[in-house]
N, C-alpha and C positions, 0 to 999 in steps of 0.2 A: 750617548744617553747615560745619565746619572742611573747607579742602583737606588730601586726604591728603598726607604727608610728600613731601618733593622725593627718594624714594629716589636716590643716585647709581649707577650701575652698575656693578655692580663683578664679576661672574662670578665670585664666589668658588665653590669646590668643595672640601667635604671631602674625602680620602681617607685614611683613615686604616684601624683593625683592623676587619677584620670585622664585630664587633659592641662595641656601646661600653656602658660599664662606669661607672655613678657610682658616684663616690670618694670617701671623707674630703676628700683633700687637694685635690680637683677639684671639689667639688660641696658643699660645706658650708656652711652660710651664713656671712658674713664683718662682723663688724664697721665701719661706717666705707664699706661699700658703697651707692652711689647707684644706681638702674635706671630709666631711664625707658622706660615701654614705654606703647604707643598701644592705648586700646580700641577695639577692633572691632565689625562686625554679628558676629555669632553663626557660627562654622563647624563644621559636624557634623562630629563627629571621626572616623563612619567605620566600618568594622568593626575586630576584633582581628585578630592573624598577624605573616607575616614576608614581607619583600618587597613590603610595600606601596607605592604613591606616595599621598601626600597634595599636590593641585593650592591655595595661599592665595596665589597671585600676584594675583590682585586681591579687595581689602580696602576693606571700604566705613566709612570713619573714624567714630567718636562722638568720641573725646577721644585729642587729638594729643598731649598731655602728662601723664601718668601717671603721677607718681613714687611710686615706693618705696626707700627708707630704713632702713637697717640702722645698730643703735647700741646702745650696751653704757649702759641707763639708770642702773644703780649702779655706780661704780667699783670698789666692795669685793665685787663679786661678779661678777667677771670672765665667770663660765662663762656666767653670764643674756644672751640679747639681745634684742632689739625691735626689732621689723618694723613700718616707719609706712606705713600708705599709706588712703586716702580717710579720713584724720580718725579714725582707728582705732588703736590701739598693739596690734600683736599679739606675745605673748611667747613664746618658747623654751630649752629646756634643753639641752647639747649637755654626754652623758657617754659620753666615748671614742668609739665609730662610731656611736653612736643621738641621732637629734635628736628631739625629745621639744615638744608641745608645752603650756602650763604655764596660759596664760590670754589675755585678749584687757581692752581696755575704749577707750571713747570717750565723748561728751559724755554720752551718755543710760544705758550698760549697764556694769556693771564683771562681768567673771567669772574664777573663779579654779578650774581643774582638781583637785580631790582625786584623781582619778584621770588621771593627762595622757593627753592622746593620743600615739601611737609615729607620727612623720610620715615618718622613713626609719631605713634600719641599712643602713651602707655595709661591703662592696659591693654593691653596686644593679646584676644583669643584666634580663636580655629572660627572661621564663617566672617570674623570684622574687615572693612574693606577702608580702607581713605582713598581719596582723589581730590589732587592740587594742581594747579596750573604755575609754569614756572616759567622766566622769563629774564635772561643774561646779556650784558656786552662785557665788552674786552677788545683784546689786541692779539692777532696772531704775530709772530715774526714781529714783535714791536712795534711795527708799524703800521700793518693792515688792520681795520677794525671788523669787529668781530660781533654776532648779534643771534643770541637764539632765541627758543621759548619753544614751548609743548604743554603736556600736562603728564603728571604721575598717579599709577594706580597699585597703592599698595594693597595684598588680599592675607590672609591667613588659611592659606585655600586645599590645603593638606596637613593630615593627620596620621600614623601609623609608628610601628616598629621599620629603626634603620639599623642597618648592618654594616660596621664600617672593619677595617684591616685590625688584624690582631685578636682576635674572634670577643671583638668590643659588640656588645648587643644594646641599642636605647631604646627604652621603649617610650611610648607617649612622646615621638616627635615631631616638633611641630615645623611644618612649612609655609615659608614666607614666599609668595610671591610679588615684585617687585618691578610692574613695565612703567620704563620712561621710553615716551612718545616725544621726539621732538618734530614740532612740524614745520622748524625755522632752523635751518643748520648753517645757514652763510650761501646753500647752490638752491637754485630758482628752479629746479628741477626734482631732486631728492627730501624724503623726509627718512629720520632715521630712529630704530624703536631699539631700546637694549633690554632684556629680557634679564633679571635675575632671580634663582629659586637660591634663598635662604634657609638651610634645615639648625633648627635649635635641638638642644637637649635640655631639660629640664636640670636645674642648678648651673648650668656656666653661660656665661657673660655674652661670647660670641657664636657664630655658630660653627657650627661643628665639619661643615659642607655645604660648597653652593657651583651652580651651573652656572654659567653667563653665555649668552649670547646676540650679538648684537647684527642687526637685517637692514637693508634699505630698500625703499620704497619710491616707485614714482609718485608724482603729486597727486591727489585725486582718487590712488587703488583704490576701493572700497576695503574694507576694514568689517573683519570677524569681531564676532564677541571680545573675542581672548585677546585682539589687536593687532592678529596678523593679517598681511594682503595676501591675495592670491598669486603676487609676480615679488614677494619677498625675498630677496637676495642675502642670504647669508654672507656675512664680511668676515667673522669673529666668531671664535666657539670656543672655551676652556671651562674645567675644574677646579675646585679647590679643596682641599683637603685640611682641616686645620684637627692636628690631634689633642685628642683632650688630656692627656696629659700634660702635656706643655701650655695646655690654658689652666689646668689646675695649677702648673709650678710655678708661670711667672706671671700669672693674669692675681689671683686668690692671694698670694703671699705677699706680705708688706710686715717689713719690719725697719729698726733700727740699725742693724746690722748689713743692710740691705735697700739705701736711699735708693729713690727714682729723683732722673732727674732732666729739668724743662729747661730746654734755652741753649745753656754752653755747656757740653758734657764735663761731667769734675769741678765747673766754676764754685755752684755755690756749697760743694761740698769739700771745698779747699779752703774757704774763707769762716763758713759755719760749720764748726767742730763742736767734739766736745760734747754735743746734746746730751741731756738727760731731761727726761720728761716725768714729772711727777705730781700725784700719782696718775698711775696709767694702767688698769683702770680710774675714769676722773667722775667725781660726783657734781662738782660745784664749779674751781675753779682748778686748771691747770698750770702750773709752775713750772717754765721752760729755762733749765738753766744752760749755755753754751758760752762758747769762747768765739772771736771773733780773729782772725790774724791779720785785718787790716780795715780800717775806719769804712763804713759801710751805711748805708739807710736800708733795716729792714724792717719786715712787719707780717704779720699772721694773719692768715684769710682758714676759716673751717668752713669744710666744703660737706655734703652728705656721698650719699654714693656715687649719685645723678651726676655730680658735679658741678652744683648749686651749693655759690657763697652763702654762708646762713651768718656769719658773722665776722669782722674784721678789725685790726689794730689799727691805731693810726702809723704811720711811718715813722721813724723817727732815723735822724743822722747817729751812730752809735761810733764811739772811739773804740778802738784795737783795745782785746783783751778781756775777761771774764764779765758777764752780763747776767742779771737775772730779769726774766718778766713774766706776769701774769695772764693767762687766755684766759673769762669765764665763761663758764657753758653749764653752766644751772638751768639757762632757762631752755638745753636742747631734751630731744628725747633720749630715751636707752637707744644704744646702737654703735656702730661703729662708724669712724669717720676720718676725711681724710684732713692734715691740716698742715698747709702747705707754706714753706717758707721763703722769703718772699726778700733776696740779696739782693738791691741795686736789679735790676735789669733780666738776674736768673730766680729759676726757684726750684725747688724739692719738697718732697711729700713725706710723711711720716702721718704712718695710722693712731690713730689712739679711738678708744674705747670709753664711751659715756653710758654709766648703772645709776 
């Protein structure tokens, strides 16, 4: 068994609005983003309401390193991203405030949504509910073909002060609940329900904690409010743990000094050098000067926070060696934004700031 993390103590406390509110611009998944969060033993998440406390101050570790990976797999199709985490590529659609998800695959199962699942529609309060029906084929083993569907029910169905390791206090946290019901798993016998509680902080991106656990059922059980059967079989139970400081360090920070990067780690930051980006802050238009170390077609896409193209260059073929071009963004708003560059096949992010 791994020692748990050496939390530092840091007596952070939110205080913020009353009740917190997930946002497009606040809560959307982000290209180029790294998470590392620790799994845990199993914490019951609780009952519903408002006003709760949830006590996770001490955390009995399985796996201190845990990453998940955010990254845009085809460049020509910006809006697509993929979510890596335990040897899995999970995929999503992001159109305007709805993120959507589209498929999933790894060494053994490929599956592709005919029908996505609806995973959020921002804005996201405490009492809001969505419910989708979803509906996938694929191949397991390459060969055998593969065929679900059910339906999703997102809730916002808790509220309170959480208490997490480090004598870290949030208050105004908000809880996601999360049940996907499949009622079509591939066995003529089985349906199968995975259960996850999502806890936000108010200011960071992802969340902070979450429970999962996933049950099976015979065909037919009758089915509670909440979605459990009476002869529910627990398969699966874990935690997660994701510290906020390590969402403030590598989730909030983006600079030049400091490329993300999509596709082939180091590629397009081997071939595009050099960058200076000016100015930055930009009002009008932005003047991107780099070097290029070998003949290349690229081109600029500005993304918002969401990760929504709002404008793009044409491509061009460019020869090896010192390049000047122009972005303009007159016509965006104040904000900050992401604006991603876009080598043959790889790309990278660099933030810049429109006043």
């Amino acid at each position: 068994m791994k020692k748990l993390f050496a939390f530092l103590p840091c007596f952070l406390t939110f205080h913020l609005q009353a009740q917190t509110t997930l946002t497009t611009e606040c809560n959307a998944y982000r290209a180029a983003d790294q998470i590392v969060k620790q799994q845990v033993e199993f914490k019951d998440p609780g009952s519903r309401g408002h006003d709760l406390v949830w006590d996770f101050r001490m955390l009995q570790p399985i796996n201190d390193d845990y990453r998940l990976d955010y990254f845009i797999p085809d460049s020509t199709r910006m809006e697509r991203l993929c979510g890596t985490e335990h040897n899995t590529r999970y995929y999503y659609q992001q159109h305007a405030d709805t993120l959507w998800s589209v498929g999933f695959e790894n060494s053994t199962t490929y599956l592709e949504y005919t029908i996505p699942e609806l995973k959020i529609k921002f804005p996201f309060n405490y009492g809001d509910t969505l419910f989708s029906r979803f509906k996938g084929t694929g191949q397991y083993g390459h060969r055998l073909s593969l065929a679900i569907k059910g339906y999703t029910r997102v809730e916002a169905d808790a509220e309170g002060e959480l208490e997490l390791p480090g004598f870290e206090t949030i208050k105004n946290a908000l809880r996601v609940r999360t049940l996907r019901h499949y009622t079509e798993t591939g066995s003529d016998s089985m349906e199968m329900t995975l259960d996850t509680y999502s806890w936000y902080a108010p200011g960071i991106r992802y969340p902070v904690f979450e429970s999962v656990k996933t049950t099976l059922s015979k065909k037919g059980d009758r089915k509670y409010e909440n979605g459990e059967s009476m002869n529910d079989t627990t398969v699966f139970s874990t935690s997660f743990y994701y510290p906020t400081e390590k969402q403030l360090a590598q989730v909030q920070t983006d600079s030049l000094s400091s490329l993300h990067l999509v596709g082939q780690p180091d590629g397009a930051a081997s071939i595009f050098t050099e960058a200076q980006l000016m100015p930055n802050p930009v009002i009008n238009n932005l003047s991107i000067n780099f070097k290029l170390t070998r003949d290349a077609k690229v081109w600029f896409t500005v993304h918002n926070n969401a990760g929504i193209p709002l404008c793009q260059t044409s491509p061009q073929n460019l020869s090896e060696g010192y390049i000047n071009t122009t972005v303009p963004m007159s016509g965006l708003i104040t904000g900050v934004y992401s604006l991603y560059v876009h080598v043959d096949n790889m790309v990278m992010r660099l933030n810049i700031v429109k006043i």
